[in-house]
N, C-alpha and C positions, 0 to 999 in steps of 0.2 A: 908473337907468342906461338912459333911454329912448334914447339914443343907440346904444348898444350895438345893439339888438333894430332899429335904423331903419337902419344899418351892415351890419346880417348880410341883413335884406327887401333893400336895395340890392344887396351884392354876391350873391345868392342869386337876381334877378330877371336883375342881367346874366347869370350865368354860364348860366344858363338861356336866355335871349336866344340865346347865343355859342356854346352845344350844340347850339339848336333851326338856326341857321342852320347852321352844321357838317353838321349833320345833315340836312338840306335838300340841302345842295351836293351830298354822298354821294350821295344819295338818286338825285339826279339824275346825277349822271354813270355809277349805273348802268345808268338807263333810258334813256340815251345812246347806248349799246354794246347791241347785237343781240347 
């Protein structure tokens, strides 16, 4: 079931991706605001 394990590395890099920007944006719109 290499598919499986090449499926879960995909969806586990984007959501990762799609946190790390998330969390960038945050990031920033605190240091935004005095």
């Amino acid at each position: 079931m290499w598919y499986f394990t090449w499926i879960l590395g995909v969806l586990l890099a984007c959501s990762f991706g799609i946190i790390n920007a998330l969390w960038l944006e945050a990031t920033q719109d605190l240091d935004a605001e005095p």
